[in-house]
NUVORO-595322 format. One record per residue (C-alpha): y, z, x; residue in three letters; residue number from 1. Coordinates in nm, 3 decimals, always signed. Layout:
+---------+---------+---------+-----+-----+
:      py :      pz :      px :   r :   k :
+---------+---------+---------+-----+-----+
:       Y :       Z :       X : ALA : NUM :
...
+---------+---------+---------+-----+-----+
END
This chain:
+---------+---------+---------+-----+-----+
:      py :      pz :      px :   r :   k :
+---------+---------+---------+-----+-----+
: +11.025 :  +8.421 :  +9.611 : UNK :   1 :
: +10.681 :  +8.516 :  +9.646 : UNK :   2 :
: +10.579 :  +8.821 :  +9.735 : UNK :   3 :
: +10.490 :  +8.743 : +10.126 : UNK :   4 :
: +10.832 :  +8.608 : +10.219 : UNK :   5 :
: +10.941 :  +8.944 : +10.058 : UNK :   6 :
: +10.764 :  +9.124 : +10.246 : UNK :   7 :
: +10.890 :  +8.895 : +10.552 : UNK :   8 :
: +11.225 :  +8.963 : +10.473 : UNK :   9 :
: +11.187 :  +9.285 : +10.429 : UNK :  10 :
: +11.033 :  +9.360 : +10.733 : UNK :  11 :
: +11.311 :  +9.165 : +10.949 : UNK :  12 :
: +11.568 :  +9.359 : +10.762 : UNK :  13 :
: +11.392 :  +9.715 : +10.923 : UNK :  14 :
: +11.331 :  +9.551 : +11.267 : UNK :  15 :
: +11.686 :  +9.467 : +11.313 : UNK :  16 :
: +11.786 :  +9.799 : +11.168 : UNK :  17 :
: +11.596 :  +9.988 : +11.378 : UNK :  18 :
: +11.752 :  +9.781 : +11.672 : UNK :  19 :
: +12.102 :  +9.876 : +11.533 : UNK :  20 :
: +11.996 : +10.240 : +11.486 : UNK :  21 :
: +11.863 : +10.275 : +11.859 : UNK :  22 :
: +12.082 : +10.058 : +12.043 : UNK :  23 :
: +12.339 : +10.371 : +12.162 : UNK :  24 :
: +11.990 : +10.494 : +12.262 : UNK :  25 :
: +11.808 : +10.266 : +12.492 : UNK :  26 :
: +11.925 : +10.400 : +12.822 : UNK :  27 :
: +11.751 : +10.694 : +12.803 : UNK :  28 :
: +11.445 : +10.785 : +12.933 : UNK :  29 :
: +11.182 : +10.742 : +12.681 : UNK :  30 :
: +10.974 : +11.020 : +12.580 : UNK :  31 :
: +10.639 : +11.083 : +12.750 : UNK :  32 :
: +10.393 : +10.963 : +12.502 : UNK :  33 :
: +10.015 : +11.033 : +12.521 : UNK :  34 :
:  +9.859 : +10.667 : +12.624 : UNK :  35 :
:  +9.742 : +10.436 : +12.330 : UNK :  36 :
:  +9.752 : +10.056 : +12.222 : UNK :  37 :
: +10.008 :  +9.837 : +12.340 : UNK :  38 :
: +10.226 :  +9.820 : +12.000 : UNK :  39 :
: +10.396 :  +9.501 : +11.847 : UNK :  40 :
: +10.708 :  +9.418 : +11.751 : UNK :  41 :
: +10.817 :  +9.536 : +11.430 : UNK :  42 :
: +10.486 :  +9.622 : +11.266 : UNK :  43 :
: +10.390 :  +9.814 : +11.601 : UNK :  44 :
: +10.019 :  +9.909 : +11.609 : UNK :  45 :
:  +9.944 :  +9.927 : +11.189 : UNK :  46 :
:  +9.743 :  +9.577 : +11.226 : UNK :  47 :
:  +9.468 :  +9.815 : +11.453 : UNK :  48 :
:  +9.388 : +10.036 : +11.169 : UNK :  49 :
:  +9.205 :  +9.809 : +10.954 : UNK :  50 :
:  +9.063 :  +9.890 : +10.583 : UNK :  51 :
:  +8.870 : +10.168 : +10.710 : UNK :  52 :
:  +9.159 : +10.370 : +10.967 : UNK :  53 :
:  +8.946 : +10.650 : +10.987 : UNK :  54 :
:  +8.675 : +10.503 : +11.172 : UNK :  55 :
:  +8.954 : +10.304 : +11.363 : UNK :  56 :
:  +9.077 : +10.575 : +11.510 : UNK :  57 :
:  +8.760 : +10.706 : +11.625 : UNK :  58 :
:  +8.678 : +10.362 : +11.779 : UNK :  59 :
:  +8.992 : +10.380 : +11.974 : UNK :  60 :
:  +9.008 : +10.723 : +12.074 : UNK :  61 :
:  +8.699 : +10.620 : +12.285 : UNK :  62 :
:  +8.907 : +10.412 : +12.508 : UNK :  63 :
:  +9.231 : +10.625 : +12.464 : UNK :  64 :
:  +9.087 : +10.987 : +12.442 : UNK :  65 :
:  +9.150 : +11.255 : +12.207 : UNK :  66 :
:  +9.491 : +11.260 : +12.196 : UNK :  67 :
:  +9.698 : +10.934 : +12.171 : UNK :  68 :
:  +9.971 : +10.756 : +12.068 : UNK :  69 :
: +10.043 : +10.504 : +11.781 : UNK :  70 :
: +10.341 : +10.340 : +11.685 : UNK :  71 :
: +10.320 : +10.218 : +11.245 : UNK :  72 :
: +10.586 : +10.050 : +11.180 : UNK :  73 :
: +10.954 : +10.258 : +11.325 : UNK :  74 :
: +10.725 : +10.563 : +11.298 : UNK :  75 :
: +10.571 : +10.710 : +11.620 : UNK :  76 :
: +10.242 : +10.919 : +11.568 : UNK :  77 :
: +10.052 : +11.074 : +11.769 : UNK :  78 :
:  +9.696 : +11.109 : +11.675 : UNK :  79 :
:  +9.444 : +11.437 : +11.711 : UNK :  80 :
:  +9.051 : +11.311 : +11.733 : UNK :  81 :
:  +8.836 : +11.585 : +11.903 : UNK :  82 :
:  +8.761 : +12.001 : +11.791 : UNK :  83 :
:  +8.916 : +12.080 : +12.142 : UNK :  84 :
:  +9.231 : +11.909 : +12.109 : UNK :  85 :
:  +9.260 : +11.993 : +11.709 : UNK :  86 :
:  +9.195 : +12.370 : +11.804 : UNK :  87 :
:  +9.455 : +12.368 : +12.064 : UNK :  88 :
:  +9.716 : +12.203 : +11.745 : UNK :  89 :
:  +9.607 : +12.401 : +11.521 : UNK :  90 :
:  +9.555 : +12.722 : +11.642 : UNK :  91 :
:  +9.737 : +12.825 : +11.939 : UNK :  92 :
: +10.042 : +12.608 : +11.874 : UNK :  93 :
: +10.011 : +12.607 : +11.464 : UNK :  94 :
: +10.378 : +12.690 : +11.423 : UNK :  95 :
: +10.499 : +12.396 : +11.601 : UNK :  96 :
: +10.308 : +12.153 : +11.438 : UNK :  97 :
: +10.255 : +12.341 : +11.069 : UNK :  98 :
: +10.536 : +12.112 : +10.902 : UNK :  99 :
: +10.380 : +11.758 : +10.784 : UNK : 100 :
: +10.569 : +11.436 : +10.788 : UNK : 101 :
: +10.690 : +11.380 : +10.375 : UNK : 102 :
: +10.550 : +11.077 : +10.277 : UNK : 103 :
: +10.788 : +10.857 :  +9.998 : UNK : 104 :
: +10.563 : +10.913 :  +9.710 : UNK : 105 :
: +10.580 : +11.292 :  +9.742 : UNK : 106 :
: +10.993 : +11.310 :  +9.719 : UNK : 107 :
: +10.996 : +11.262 :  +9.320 : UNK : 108 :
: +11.160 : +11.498 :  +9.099 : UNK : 109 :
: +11.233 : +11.698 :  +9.411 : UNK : 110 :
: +10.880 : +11.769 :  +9.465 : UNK : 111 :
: +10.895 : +11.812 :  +9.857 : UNK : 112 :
: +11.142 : +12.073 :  +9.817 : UNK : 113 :
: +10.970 : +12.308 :  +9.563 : UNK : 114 :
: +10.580 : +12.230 :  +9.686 : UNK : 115 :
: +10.406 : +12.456 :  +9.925 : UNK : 116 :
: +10.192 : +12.162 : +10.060 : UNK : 117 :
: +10.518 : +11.995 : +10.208 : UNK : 118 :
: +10.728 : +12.288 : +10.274 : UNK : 119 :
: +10.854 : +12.417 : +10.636 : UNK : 120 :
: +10.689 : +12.717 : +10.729 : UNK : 121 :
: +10.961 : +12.966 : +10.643 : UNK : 122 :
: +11.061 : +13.220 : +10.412 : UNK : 123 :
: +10.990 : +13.046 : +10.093 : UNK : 124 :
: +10.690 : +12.911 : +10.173 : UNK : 125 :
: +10.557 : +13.256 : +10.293 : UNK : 126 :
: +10.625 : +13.381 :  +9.947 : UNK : 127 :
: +10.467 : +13.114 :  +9.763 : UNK : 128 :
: +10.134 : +13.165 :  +9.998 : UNK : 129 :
: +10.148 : +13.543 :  +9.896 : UNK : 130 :
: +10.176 : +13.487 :  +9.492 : UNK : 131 :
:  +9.905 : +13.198 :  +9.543 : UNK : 132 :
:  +9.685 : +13.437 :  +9.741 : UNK : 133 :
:  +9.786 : +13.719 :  +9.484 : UNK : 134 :
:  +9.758 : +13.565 :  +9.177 : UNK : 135 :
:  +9.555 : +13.247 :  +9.206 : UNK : 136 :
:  +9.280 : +13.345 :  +9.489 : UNK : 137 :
:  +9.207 : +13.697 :  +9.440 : UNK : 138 :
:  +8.897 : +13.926 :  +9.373 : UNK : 139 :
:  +9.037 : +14.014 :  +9.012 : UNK : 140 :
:  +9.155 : +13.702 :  +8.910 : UNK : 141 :
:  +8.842 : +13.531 :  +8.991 : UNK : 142 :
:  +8.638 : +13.820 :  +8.804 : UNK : 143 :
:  +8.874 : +13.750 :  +8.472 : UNK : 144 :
:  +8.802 : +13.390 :  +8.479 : UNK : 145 :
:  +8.413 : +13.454 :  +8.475 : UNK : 146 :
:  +8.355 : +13.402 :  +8.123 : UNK : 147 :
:  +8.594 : +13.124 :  +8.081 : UNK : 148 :
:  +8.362 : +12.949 :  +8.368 : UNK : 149 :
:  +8.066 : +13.065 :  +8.137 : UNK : 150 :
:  +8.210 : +12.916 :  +7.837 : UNK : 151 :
:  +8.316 : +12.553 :  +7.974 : UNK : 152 :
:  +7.974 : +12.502 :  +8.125 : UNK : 153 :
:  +7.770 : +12.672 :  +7.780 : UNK : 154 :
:  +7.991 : +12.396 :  +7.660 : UNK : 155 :
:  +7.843 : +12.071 :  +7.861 : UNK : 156 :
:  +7.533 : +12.204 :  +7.833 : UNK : 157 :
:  +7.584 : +12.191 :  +7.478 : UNK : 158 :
:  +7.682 : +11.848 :  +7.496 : UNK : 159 :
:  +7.396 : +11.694 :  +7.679 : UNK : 160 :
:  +7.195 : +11.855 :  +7.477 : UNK : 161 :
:  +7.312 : +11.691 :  +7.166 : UNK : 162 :
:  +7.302 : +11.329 :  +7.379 : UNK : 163 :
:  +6.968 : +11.414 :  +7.470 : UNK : 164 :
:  +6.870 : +11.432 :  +7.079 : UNK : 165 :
:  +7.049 : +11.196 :  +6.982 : UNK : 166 :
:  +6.944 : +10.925 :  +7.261 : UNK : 167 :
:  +7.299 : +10.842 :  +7.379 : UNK : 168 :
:  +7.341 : +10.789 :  +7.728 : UNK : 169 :
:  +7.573 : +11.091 :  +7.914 : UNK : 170 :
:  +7.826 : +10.943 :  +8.196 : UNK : 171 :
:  +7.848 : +11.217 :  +8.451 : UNK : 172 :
:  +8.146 : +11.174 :  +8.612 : UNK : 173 :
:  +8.338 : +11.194 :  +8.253 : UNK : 174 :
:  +8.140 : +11.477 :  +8.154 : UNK : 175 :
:  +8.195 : +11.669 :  +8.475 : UNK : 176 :
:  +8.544 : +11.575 :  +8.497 : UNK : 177 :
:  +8.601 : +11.696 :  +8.103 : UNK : 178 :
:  +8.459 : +12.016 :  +8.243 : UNK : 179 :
:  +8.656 : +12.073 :  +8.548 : UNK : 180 :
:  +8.958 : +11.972 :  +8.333 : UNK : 181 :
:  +8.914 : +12.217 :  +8.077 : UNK : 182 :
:  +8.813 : +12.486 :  +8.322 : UNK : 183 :
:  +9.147 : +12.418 :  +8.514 : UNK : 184 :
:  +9.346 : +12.399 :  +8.202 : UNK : 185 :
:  +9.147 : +12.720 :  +8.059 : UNK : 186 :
:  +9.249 : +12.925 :  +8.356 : UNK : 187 :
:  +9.585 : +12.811 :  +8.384 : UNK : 188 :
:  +9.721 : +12.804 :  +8.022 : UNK : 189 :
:  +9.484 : +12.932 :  +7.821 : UNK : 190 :
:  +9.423 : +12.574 :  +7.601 : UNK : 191 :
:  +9.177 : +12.297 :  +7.679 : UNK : 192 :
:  +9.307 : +11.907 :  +7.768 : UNK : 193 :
:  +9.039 : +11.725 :  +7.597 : UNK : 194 :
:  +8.703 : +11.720 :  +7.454 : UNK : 195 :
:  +8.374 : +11.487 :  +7.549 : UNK : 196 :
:  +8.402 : +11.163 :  +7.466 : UNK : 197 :
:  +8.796 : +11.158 :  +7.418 : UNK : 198 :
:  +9.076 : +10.957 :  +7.487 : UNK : 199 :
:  +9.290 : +11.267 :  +7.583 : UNK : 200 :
:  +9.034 : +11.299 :  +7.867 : UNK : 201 :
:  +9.032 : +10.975 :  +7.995 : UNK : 202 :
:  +9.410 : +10.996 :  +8.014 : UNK : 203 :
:  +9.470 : +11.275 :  +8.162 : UNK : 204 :
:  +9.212 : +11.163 :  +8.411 : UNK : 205 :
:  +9.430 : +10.841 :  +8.517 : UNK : 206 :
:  +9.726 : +11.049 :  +8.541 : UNK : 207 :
:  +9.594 : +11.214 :  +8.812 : UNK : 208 :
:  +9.389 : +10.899 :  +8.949 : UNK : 209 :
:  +9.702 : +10.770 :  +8.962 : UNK : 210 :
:  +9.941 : +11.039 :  +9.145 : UNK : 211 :
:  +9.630 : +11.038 :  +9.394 : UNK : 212 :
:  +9.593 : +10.698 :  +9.445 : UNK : 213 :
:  +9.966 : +10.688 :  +9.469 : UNK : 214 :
: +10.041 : +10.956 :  +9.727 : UNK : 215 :
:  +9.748 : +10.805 :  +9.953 : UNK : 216 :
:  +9.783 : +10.443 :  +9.935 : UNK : 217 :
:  +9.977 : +10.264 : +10.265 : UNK : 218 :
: +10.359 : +10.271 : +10.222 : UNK : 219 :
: +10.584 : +10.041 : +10.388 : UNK : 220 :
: +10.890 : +10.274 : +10.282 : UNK : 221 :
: +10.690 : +10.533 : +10.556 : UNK : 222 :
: +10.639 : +10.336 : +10.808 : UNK : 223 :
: +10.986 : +10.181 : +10.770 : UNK : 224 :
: +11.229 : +10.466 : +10.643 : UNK : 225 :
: +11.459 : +10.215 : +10.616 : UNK : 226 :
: +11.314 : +10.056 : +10.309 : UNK : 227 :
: +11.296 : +10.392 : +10.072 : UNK : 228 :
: +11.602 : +10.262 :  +9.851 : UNK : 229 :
: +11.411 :  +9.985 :  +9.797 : UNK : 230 :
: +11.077 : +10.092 :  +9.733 : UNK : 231 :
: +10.918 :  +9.757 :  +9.796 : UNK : 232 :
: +10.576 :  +9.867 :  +9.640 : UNK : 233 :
: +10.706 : +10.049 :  +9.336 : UNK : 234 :
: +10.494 : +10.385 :  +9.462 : UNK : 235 :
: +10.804 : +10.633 :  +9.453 : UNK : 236 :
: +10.829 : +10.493 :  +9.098 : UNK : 237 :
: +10.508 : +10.498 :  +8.995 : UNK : 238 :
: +10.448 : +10.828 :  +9.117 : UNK : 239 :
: +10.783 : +10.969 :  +8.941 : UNK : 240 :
: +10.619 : +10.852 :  +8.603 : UNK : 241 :
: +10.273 : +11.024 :  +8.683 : UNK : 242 :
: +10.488 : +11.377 :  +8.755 : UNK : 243 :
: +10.741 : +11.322 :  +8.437 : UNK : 244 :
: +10.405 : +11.305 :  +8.210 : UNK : 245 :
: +10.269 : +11.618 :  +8.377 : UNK : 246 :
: +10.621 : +11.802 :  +8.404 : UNK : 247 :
: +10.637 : +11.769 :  +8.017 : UNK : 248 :
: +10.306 : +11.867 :  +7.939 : UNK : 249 :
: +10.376 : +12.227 :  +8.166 : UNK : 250 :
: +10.729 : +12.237 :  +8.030 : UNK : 251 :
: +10.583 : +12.250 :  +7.668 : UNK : 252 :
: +10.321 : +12.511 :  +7.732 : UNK : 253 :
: +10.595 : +12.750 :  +7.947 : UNK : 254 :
: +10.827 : +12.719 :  +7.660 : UNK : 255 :
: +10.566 : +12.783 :  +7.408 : UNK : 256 :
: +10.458 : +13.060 :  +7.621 : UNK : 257 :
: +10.826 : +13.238 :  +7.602 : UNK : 258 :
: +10.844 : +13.171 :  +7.245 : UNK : 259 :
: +10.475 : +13.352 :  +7.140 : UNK : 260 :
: +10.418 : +13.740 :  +7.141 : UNK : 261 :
: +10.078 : +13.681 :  +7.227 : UNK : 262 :
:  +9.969 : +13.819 :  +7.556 : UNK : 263 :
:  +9.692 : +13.591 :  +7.753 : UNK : 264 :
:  +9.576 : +13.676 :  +8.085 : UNK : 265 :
:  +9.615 : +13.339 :  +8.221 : UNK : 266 :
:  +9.798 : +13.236 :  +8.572 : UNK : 267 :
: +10.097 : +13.040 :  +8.429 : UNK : 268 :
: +10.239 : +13.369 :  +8.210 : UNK : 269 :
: +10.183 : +13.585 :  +8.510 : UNK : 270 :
: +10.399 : +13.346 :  +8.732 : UNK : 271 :
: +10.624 : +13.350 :  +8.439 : UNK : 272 :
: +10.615 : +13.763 :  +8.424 : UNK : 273 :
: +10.697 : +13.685 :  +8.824 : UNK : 274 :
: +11.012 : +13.459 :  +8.703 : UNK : 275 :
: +11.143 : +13.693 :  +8.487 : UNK : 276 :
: +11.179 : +13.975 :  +8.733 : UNK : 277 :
: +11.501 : +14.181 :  +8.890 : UNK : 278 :
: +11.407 : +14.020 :  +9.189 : UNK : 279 :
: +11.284 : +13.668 :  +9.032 : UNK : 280 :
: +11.011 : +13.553 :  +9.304 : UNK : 281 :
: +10.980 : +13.257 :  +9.158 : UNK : 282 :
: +11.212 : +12.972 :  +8.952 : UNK : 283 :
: +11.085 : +12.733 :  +8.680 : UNK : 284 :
: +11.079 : +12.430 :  +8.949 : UNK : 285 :
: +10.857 : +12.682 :  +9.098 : UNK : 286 :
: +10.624 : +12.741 :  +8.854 : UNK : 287 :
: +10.591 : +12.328 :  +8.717 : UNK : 288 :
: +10.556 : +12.224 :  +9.136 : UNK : 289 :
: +10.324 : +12.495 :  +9.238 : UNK : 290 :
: +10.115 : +12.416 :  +8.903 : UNK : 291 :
: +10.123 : +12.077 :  +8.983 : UNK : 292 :
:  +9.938 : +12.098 :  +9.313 : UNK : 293 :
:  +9.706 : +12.325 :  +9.169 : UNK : 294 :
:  +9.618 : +12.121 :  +8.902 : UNK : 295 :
:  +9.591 : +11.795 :  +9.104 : UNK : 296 :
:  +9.373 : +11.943 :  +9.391 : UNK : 297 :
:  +9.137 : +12.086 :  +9.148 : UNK : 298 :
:  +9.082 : +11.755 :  +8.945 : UNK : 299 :
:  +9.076 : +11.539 :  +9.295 : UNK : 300 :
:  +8.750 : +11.731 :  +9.356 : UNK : 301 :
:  +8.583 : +11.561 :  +9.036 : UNK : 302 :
:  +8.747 : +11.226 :  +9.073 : UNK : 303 :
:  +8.618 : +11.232 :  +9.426 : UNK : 304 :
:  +8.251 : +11.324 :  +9.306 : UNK : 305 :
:  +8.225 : +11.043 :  +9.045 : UNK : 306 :
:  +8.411 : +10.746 :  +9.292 : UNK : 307 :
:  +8.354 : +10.822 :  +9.660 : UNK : 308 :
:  +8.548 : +10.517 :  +9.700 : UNK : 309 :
:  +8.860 : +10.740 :  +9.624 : UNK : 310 :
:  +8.800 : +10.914 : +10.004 : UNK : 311 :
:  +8.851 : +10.531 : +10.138 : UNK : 312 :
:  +9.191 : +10.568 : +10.003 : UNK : 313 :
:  +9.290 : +10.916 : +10.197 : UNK : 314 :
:  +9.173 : +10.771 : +10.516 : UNK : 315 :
+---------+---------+---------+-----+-----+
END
């Protein structure tokens, strides 16, 4: 069976699911929906968005207006395209709409459950927002980290300097990436990932091409809930393998970090000083999840500023 009439099968089996699941509903009044594209069966309106969704949406919130509806797949959205409307979302009725719709690939190892980016806006997630804002974003913590900043970029200088003698060409995007990587992992654990020109490097920077690419590639299993036990693309999978690599690279630095007397003022051993308290603010899944997004949104930068292609993907 080719992979088409899978993906014809697959999509009949969530059409007439979806019929089953809304059948004891169909008498009631549908909800009043902003206007938007008439959608079609099954696949509903996903057709309309095209390789380039972003700038499909703008084209049809032209005819539509700022606020509309869309229906992907089982899934009905309703989309924001104008400052006024987003302000009104976003600012007077923030609490309403704060939660964000999980997408498959971010469920792995329990990740929507222990991540501040997918959290509801409740109790836990407040106190995650104060230790980031405490420990990650302040005035002192930024002032520490000066000379490691100093260091990591004495360091590429360093290294184009030696190309430059030497008349070997320098790749950017690997040598800012190295960099940013370094700089990340200097601030976090106190260790650098990888050096110029290294394999390390280049691995650790598909790792976290590949969670990226993974978490903002099209999913059927979101548009059709239906098919998330089956995970018809593999990208729940593929993602769980990204996480278990990172997962044992921050599980072997925390537990080398409990085992050593050595005091570094780094981020990870004060979230593990936070751990360890009466009170314990914060668990190990803590810790490896919150670390994760960290270390991921920092990298995406780079990735983003040597392959603008990678923004196509997001859209």
């Amino acid at each position: 069976m080719d992979f088409l009439t899978l993906l014809l099968v697959l999509l009949s089996i969530a059409w007439i699911s979806s019929l089953v699941l809304t059948s004891n509903s169909r008498a009631r009044k549908s909800p009043k929906l902003p206007p938007g594209p008439y959608p079609f069966p099954i696949i509903g309106n996903i057709l309309r968005l095209g390789s380039q969704p972003h700038r499909s949406l703008a084209k049809l919130s032209t005819k539509y207006g700022p606020v509309m509806s869309l229906k992907l797949g089982s899934i009905t959205t309703v989309v924001i395209s104008s400052p006024e409307a987003a302000k009104i979302v976003l600012q007077k009725h923030d609490l309403a709409f704060s939660s964000r719709t999980i997408p498959s690939a971010a469920e792995p190892l329990n990740h929507d459950e222990f991540s501040m980016v997918w959290l509801p806006v409740e109790n836990h997630w407040r106190k995650l927002r104060k230790i980031c804002k405490e420990q990650m974003f302040s005035v002192a913590r930024l002032e520490a980290s000066q000379g490691v900043r100093r260091d990591k970029l004495q360091k590429l200088w360093e290294y184009v300097k030696e190309c430059s003698k030497t008349g070997r060409a320098v790749d950017i995007g690997e040598a800012a990436f190295t960099t940013s990587l370094n700089l990340m992992s200097a601030t976090l654990f106190s260790v650098e990932f990888a050096q110029f020109d290294s394999e390390s490097s280049q691995e650790m920077k598909d790792v976290v091409w590949g969670v990226m690419k993974c978490i903002g590639s099209p999913n059927f299993a979101d548009y059709f809930p239906v098919l998330k036990s089956v995970d018809p693309q593999g990208i729940f999978k593929q993602t769980k393998i990204y996480f278990e690599k990172l997962f044992a690279i921050f599980d072997g630095i925390i537990d080398e970090k409990l085992k050593s007397g050595d005091r570094k003022d780094d981020l990870v051993e004060a979230l593990i000083e936070l751990s360890q308290r009466d009170d314990a603010e914060l668990s190990r899944n803590d810790i490896k999840h919150l670390l994760l997004v960290t270390f991921l949104s920092y990298n995406l930068l780079t990735a983003l500023g040597k392959d603008l292609t990678l923004i196509e993907v997001f859209y």
